[in-house]
N, C-alpha and C positions, 0 to 999 in steps of 0.2 A: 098651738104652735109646737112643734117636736121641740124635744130638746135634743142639744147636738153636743158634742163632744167636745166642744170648748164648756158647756153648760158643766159638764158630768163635771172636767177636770178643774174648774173654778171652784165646784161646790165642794170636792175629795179635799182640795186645798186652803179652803176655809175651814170647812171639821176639823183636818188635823189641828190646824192652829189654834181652833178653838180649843182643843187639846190639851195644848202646848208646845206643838210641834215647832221649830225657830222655821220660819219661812222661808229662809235664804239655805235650807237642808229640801224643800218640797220639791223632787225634779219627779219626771216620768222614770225611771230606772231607779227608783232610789227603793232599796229594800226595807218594808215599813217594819219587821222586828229587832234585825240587825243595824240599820242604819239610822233610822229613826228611833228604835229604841220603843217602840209601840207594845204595851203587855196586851194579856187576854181581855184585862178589862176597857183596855183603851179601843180593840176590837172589837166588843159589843157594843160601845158607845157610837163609835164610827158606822157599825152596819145596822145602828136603829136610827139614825140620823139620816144614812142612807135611803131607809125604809119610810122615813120619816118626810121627806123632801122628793122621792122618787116614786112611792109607794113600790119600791121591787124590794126583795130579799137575796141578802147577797152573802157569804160565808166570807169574812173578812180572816184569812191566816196570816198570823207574826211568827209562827214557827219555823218556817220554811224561808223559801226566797220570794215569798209574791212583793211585787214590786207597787207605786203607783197606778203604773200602767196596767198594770194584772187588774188590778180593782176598777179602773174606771174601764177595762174592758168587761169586765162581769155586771157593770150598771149597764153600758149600753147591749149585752147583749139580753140581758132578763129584758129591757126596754123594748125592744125589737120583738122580743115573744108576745109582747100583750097586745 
């Protein structure tokens, strides 16, 4: 069965929380450094979980502005590649 973009944004929003993340902060537009509050290591936990559940590789940045939405679009599109 593919997995579909409810699947990606369900599972981005379980990691985080499994995290820490407060769940009532997890929206599509929500910026995971600034907003969330996401460091580098919360990063690599998130894109080996990703890797981990997905089997894709994804460059998770809290630097910048990537959003929710940034990220479950980098899962579905590595998905689409294989």
């Amino acid at each position: 069965m593919a997995v579909t973009e409810s699947d990606v944004e369900a599972a981005v929003a379980e990691i985080l929380t499994s995290i820490g993340v407060e769940p009532d902060l997890i929206s599509g537009p929500a910026i995971l450094g600034k907003e969330l509050e996401l460091d580098s290591t919360d990063a690599v936990e998130v894109g080996l979980e990703l890797k981990r559940r997905f089997k894709v590789t994804v460059k998770v940045q809290v630097k910048g502005d990537e959003t929710v939405d940034t990220l479950v679009g980098q899962v579905l599109t590595e998905l689409a590649a294989q």
